[in-house]
N, C-alpha and C positions, 0 to 999 in steps of 0.2 A: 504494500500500500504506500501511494507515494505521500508525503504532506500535505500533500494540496487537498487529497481524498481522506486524508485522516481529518484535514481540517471540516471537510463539505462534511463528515459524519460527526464528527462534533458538534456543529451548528445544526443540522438535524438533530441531534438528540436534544441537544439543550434548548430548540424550540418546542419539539413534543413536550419535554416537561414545562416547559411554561403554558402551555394549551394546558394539560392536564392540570396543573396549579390553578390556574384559571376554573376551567370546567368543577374542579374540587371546591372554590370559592363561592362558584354562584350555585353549587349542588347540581350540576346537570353530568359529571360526569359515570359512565358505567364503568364500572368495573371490570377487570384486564384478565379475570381466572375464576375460577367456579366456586373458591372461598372465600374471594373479597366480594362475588356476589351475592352465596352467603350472608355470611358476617354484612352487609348492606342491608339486605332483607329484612335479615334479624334485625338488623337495628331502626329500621323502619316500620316496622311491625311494635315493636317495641313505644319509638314514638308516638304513634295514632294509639295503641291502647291508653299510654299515659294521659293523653288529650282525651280520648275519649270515656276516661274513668275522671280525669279536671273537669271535664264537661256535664257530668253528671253529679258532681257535686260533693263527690269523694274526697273525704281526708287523704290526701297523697303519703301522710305519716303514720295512716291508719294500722297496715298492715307491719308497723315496724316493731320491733322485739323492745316492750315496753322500761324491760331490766337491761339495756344494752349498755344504758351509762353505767349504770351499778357493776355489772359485767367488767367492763371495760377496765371501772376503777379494781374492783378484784383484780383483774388478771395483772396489771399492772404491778398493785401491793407485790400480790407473789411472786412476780418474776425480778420485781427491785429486792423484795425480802431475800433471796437465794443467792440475789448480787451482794456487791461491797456495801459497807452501810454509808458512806457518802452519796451513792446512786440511792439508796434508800432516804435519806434525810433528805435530800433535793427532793425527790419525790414528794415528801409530805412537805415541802415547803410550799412546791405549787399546788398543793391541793388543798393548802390551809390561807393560799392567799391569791388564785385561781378561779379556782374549781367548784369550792365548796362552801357554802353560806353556814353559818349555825342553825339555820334551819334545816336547811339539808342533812348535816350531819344528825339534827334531830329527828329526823324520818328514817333516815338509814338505821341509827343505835334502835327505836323501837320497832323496825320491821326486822331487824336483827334478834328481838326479845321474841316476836313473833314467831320468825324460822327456829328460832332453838325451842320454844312452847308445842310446833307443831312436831316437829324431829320425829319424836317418838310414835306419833302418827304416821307420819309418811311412812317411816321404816316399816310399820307392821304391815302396812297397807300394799306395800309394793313385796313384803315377805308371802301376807296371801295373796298375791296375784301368782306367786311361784319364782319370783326374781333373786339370783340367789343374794347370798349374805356376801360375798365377794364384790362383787356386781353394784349390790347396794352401797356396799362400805366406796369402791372407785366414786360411785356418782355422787355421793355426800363429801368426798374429799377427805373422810375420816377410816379407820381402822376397822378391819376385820370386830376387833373384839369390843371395841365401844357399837357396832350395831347389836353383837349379841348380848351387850348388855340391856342395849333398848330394849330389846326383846324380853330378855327376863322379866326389864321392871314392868310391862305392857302385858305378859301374865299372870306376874303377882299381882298387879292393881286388877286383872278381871278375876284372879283368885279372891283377891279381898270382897270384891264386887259381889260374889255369889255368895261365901263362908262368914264375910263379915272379920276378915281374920285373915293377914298373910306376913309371911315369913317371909324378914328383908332379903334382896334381892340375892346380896352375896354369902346369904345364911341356906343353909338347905338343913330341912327336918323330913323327918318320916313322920309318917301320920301312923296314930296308934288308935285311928279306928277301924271299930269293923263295917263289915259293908251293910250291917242290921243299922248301925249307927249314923249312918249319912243319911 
């Protein structure tokens, strides 16, 4: 190729991309391959649903995952907790002068009194659906043996419920009745 033909294909190429810049500016151009036409579609599809769920008067923040800040701030704590505690102390610096109101944090500490009140529900609840106690213990973020202890105390308190009468959780007795006696 001589330069003069390197040069002519140069300037060919460097016009098509300015056509194609152009065409991408004002939205008229098609796409070059079967997954940019795709991915096009998609994303046009995408926009007329958004517009037409805007249009009908939809929360567009409706369908958003209500705990996603709370989440967030979790995952955060723990992944700066496991770092150096300088990256920890920064963390709570911006979250105490940031992020979080005294109000907020006062929502957060009593739905925190909440999730610990509830605990010992959820755990039996997801025990009789058949889930096991490993399982449980992962998705609580706590220990194999602090779920089987919910569970003990969540039988002794339906033991008490029925007998009027139970033996604390980490005391175990034998019963010295007979079956004429119950």
């Amino acid at each position: 190729m001589t330069h003069q033909q390197f040069g002519e294909v140069a300037a060919s190429a460097m016009a098509h991309n300015a056509r194609m810049a152009a065409d991408r500016k004002a939205g008229s151009a098609e796409p070059s391959n079967a997954s940019a036409q795709l991915r096009a579609a998609m994303l046009a599809e995408l926009e007329r649903f958004e517009r037409d769920r805007h249009g009908a008067g939809v929360d567009l923040d409706e369908d958003r995952d209500p705990f996603e800040h709370v989440r967030n701030i979790a995952d955060d704590y723990a992944r700066h907790k496991q770092g150096d505690a300088e990256g920890l102390a920064d963390f709570l610096g911006l979250l105490a002068t940031d992020v979080l109101s005294l109000r907020d944090v006062r929502d957060i500490r009593l739905a925190a009194e909440a999730a610990a009140a509830i605990t010992p529900r959820l755990i039996q609840s997801a025990r009789d659906q058949g889930q096991p106690v490993p399982s449980i213990a992962d998705d609580l973020g706590v220990t194999e043996s602090y779920v089987y202890r919910q569970l003990r105390k969540t039988a002794a308190e339906a033991t008490s419920d029925v007998t009027g009468e139970a033996p604390p959780v980490d005391e175990y007795r034998i019963s010295t009745r007979t079956a004429d006696q119950q």
